[in-house]
C-alpha positions in Angstrom: 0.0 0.0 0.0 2.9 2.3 0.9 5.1 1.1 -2.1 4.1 4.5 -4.4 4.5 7.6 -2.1 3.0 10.7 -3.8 5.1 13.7 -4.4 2.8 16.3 -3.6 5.1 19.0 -4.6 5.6 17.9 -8.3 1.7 17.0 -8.6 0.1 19.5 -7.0 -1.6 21.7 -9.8 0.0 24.8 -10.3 -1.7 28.2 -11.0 -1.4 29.1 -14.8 0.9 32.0 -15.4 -2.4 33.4 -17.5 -4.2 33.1 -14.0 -1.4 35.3 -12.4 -1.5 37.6 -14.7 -5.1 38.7 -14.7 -5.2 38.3 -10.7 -1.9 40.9 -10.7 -4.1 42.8 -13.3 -7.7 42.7 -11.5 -5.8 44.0 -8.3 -3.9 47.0 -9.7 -5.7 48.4 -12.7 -9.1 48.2 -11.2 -7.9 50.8 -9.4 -5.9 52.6 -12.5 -8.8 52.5 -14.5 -11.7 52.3 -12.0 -14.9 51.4 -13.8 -13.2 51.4 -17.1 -11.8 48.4 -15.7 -14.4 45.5 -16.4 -14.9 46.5 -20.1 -10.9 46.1 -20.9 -10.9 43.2 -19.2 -13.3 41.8 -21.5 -11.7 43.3 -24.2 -7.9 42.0 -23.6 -9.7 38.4 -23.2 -11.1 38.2 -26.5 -9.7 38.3 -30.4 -7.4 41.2 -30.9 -8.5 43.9 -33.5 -5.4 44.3 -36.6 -5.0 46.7 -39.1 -3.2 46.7 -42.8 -0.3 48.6 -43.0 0.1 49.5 -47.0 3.5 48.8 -48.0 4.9 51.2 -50.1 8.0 49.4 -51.7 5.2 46.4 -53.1 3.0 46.7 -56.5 -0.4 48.4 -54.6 -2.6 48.3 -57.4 -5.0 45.8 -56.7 -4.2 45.9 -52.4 -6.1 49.4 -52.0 -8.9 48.4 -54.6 -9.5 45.1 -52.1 -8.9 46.1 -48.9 -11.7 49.1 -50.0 -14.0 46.0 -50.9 -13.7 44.6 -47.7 -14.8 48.0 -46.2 -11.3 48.2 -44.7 -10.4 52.1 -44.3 -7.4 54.2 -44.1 -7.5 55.4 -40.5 -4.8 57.8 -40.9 -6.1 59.5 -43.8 -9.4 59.9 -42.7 -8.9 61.2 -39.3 -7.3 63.9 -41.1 -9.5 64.7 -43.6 -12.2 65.2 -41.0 -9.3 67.0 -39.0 -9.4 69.4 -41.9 -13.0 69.6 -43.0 -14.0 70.3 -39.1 -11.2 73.1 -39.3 -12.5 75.1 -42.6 -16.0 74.2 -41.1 -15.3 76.4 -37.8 -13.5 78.9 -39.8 -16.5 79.5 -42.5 -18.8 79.7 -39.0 -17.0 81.9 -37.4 -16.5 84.2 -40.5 -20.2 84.0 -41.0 -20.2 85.9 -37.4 -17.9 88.0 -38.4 -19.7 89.2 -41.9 -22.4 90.5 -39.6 -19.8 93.5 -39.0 -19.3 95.0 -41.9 -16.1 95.3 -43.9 -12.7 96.7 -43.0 -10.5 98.5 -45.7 -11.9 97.3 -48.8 -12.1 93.9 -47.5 -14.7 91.8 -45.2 -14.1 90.2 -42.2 -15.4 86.8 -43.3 -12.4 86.8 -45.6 -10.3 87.9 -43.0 -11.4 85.6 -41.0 -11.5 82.6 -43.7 -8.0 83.5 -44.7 -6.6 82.9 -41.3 -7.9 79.8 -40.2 -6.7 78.1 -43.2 -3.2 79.3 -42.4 -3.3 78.4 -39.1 -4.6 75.0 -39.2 -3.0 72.8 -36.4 0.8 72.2 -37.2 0.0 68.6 -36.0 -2.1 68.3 -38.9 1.3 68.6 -41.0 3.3 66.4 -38.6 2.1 63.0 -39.9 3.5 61.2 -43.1 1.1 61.2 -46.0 3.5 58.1 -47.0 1.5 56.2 -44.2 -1.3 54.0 -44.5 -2.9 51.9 -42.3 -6.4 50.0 -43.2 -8.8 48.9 -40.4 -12.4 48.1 -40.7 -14.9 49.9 -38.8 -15.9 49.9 -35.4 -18.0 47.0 -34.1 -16.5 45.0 -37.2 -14.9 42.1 -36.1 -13.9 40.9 -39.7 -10.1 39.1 -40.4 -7.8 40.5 -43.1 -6.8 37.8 -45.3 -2.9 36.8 -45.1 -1.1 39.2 -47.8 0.2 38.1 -50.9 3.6 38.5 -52.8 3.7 41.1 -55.7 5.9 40.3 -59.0 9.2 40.7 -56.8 7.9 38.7 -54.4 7.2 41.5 -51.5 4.1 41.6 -49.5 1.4 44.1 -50.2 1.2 44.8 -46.5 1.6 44.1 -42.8 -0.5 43.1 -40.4 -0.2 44.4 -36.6 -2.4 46.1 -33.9 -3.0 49.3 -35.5 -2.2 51.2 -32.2 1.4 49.8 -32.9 1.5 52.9 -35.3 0.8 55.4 -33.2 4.1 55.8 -31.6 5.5 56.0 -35.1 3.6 58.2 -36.1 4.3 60.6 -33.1 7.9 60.3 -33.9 7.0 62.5 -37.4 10.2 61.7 -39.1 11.5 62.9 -42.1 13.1 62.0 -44.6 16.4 62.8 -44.1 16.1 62.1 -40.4 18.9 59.9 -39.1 16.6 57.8 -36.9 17.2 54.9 -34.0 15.1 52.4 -33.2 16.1 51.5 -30.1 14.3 47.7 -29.4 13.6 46.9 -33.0 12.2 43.4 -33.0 10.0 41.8 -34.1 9.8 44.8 -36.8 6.6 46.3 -37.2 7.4 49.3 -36.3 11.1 49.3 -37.6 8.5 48.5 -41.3 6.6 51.5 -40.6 9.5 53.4 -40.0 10.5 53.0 -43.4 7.0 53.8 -44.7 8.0 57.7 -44.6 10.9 56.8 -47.4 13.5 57.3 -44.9 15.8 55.1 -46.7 15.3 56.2 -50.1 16.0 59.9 -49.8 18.5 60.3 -47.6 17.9 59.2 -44.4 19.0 56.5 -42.3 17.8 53.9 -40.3 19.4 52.1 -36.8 17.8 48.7 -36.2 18.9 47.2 -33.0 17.4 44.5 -30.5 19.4 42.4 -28.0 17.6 39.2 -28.8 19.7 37.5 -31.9 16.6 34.9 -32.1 14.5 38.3 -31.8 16.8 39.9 -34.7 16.6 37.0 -37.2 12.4 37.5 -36.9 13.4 41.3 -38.1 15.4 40.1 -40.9 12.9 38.2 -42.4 10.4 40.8 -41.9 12.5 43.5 -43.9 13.5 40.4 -46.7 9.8 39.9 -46.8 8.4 43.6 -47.3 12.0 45.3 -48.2 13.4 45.6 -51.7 17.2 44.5 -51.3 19.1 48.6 -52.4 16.7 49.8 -49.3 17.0 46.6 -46.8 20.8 47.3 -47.3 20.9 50.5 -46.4 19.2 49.7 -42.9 21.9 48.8 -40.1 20.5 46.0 -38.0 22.1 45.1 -34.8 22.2 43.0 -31.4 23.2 45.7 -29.1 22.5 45.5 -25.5 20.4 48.8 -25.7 21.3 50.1 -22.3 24.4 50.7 -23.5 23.4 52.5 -26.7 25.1 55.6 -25.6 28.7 54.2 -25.0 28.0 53.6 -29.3 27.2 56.3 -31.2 25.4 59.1 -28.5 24.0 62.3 -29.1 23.8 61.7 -32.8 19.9 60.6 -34.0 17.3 62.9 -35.0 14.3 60.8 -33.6 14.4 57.9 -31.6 11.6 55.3 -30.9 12.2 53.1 -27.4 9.6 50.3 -27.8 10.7 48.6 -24.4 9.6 44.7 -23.2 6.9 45.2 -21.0 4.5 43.0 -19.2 2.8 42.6 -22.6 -1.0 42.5 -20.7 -2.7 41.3 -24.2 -0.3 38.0 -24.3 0.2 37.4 -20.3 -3.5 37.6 -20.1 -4.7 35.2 -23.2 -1.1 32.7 -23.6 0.7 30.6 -21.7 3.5 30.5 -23.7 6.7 33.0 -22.9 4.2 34.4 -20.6 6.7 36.8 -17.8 4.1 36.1 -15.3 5.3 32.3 -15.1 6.6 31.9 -11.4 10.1 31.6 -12.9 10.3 35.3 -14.2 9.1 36.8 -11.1 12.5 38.5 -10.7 12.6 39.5 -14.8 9.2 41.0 -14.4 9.9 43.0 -11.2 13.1 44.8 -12.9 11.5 45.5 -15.7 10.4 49.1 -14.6 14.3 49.5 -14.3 15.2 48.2 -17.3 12.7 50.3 -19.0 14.0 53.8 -17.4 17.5 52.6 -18.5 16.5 52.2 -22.0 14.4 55.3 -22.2 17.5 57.2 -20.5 20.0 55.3 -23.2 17.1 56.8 -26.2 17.6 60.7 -24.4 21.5 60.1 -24.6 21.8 58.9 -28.1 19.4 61.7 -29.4 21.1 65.4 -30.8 20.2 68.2 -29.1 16.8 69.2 -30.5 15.7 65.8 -31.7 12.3 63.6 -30.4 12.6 60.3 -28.7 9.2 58.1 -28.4 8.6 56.4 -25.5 6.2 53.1 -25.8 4.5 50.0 -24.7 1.7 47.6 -24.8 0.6 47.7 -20.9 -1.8 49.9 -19.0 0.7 49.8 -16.2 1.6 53.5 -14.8 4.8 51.9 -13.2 6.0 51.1 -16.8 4.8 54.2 -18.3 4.1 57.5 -16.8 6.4 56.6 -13.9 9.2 55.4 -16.0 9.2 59.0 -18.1 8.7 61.0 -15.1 11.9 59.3 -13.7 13.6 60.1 -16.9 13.1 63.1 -17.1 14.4 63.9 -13.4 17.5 61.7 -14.0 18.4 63.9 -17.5 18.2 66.8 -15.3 20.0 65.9 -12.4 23.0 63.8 -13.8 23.4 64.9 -17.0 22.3 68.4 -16.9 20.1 67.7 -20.3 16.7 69.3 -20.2 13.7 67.2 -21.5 10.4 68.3 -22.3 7.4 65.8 -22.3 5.2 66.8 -25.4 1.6 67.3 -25.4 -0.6 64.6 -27.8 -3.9 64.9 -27.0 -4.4 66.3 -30.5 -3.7 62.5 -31.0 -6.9 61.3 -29.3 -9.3 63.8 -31.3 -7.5 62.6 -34.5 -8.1 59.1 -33.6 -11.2 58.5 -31.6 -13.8 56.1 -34.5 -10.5 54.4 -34.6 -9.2 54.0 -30.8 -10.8 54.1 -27.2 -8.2 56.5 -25.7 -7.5 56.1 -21.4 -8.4 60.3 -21.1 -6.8 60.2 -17.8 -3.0 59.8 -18.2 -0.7 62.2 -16.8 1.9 62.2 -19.5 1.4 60.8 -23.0 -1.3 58.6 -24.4 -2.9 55.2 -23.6 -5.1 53.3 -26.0 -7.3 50.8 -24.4 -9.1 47.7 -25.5 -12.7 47.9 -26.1 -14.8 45.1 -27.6 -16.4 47.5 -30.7 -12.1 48.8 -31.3 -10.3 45.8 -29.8 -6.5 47.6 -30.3 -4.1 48.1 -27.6 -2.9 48.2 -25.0 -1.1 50.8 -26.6 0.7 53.6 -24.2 3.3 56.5 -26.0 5.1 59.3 -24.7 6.8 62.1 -26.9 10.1 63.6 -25.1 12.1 66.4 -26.9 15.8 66.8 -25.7 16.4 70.5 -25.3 
């Protein structure tokens, strides 16, 4: 009877690190987010939302023509169109006010007043590449893209990805000509939208680095699979400890995008697999507030004077985001004498609202959060400008 002795330890069923996660989750963002709480709950537990990002360097001829079929639209594009149609329409209002005054030398007011507003529409409105397109189908519609297929050259016509992943690029505004770092590159969605704008084509340049090699190879194939070879070339892809970014080329990027690992809430919440909340990566997902500030602090160092750095995740966590920026900020200042101002993008969530369900209570930057009718996100970005 005693010959097989039990070994409770080994047998004993053990919590699934999914479990963990949304325990950790219902105990600190129910307080975060209050009553906003149960509905992106519900949200990160069911079928993520993607969008199409057009790639530019494929054949689009027929990709546009479908994805309009499918009733798939350009968010981008049409948040600023109404941008600019609401802009004229408060300008011809308020000149309409204005009429009732009479004229001034020669000239009415409603054309002063016209003229005005349509050379002072938002500079923001300016800030975004027209080179970037994103397709998403509306809210409430749950349908899949289908998988893209290869053009003549064999690239793919685009790139699907949680259309909130854009944002971040998108508050970066680069240029063409910027020289631009991104700082945590892989798996390459961003680092692909990155070279959306035609940085690489018109005399720009591109920084690619991750400290995963595994991570790295999964950006390689991305850029072989979307990249024509005279562009993917010109890209400089490494394996970098990013902490130590500065010791390698400092103070010398334009723009800089610090996508950091986070607790990932979307994946710890719905997948077992390389979940941080498993009981062996306590310790990993305790530091990872610290290794975030040092990241973010190695993006401020390797930016010039006057350039942008982007700050990002994909948790609603104020210990990985707000906190980690406000630290930043204090550390530039107080060890390296290097001013940093934290810019303002709530012009992002009146752009974007019939896309994304915006958190309207973050101290610094933005937070996108799930929602059942726009299931994107967790999506959280910061805009710092070294001084």
């Amino acid at each position: 009877r005693h010959r097989h002795k039990e070994k409770w330890a080994t047998t004993a069923p053990r919590i699934p690190s999914t479990r963990l996660a949304l325990h950790h989750f219902d105990s600190s963002y129910s307080l975060h987010l209050g009553e906003l709480w149960p509905s992106v709950r519900a949200g990160l537990l069911c079928e993520q939302k993607y969008g199409a990002l057009l790639n530019n360097f494929a054949a689009l001829d027929h990709v546009t023509q479908e994805l309009e079929l499918l009733n798939a639209t350009d968010f981008v594009s049409e948040a600023l169109q109404k941008a600019q149609q609401s802009q004229w329409g408060a300008a011809a209002k308020e000149a309409v006010r204005g009429s009732q005054e009479g004229c001034v030398q020669g000239r009415t007011v409603i054309q002063d007043e016209t003229m005005t507003r349509a050379e002072t529409l938002p500079s923001f409105l300016a800030s975004f590449s027209p080179k970037i397109k994103c397709y998403t189908f509306p809210r409430g519609d749950i349908t899949r893209f289908h998988p893209a297929r290869p053009d003549i050259l064999g690239l793919l016509g685009y790139y699907l990805m949680d259309a909130a992943s854009l944002l971040p690029v998108l508050a970066l505004n680069v240029q063409q000509d910027d020289l631009v770092l991104d700082l945590c590159a892989a798996p390459g969605g961003k680092t692909l939208a990155l070279l959306q704008t035609g940085l690489c084509v018109n005399g720009g340049h591109l920084a690619a680095n991750d400290v995963s090699i595994s991570r790295t190879k999964r950006l390689h194939q991305i850029l072989h699979n979307y990249v024509p070879k005279e562009v993917r070339e010109t890209v400089s892809v490494t394996s970098y400890d990013g902490r130590d970014w500065q010791d390698v080329e400092g103070g010398t990027f334009h723009k800089v995008l610090v996508d950091v690992p986070c607790t990932t809430d979307r994946h710890s919440a719905m997948e077992a697999d390389n979940n941080i909340f498993h009981k062996r990566r306590t310790k990993e997902r305790q530091m990872l507030p610290m290794l975030q500030l040092q990241l973010l602090m190695a993006g401020i160092l390797a930016t010039k004077p006057g350039g942008d750095v982007v700050y990002s995740t994909c948790s609603l966590s104020p210990l990985q985001n707000e906190c980690v920026v406000e630290r930043a900020v204090e550390i530039a200042a107080t060890q390296f004498n290097i001013s940093v101002h934290v810019e303002d993008l709530s012009h992002f969530r009146t752009l974007f609202q019939d896309t994304f369900s915006f958190f309207s209570d973050c101290r610094l930057g933005e937070l996108v959060l799930p929602h059942l009718t726009a299931n994107f996100g967790p999506m959280y970005f910061c805009k710092l400008r070294r001084m």
